[in-house]
N, C-alpha and C positions, 0 to 999 in steps of 0.2 A: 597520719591518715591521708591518704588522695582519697579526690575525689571524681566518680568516672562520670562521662556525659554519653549518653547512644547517641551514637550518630542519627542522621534522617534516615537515611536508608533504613536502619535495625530498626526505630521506632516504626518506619511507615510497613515492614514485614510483617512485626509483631499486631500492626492494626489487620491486619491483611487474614493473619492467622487469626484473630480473632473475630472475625465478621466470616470468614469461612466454616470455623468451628460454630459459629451463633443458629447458619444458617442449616449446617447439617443437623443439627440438635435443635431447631424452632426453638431456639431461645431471643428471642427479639431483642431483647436488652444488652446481648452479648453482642450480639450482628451490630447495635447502631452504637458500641460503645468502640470497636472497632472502624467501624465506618469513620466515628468523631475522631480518630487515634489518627486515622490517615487524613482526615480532612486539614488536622492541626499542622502536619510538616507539610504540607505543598505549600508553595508559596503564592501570597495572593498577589493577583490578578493587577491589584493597583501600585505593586511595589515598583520603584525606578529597578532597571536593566542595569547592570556591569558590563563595562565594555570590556 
């Protein structure tokens, strides 16, 4: 059995799609669980740089 990993990108889509579906639909809990989906892959603010 492999095991697969999404990339950032597909993860931070799939948030994307989800907060866009939440917000056409007034479902609020779908918009900020999408919102948390793309909040998770950006990378924070405090992390050291690669040169």
């Amino acid at each position: 059995m492999t095991d697969r990993v999404k990339s950032t990108s597909a993860t931070e889509a799939e948030g994307s799609v989800k907060e866009a579906i939440g917000k056409l639909t007034g479902d609020a809990g779908v918009e900020a669980e999408g919102k948390a989906q793309k909040r998770q892959v950006q990378p924070s603010k405090a992390a050291p740089r690669s040169k």
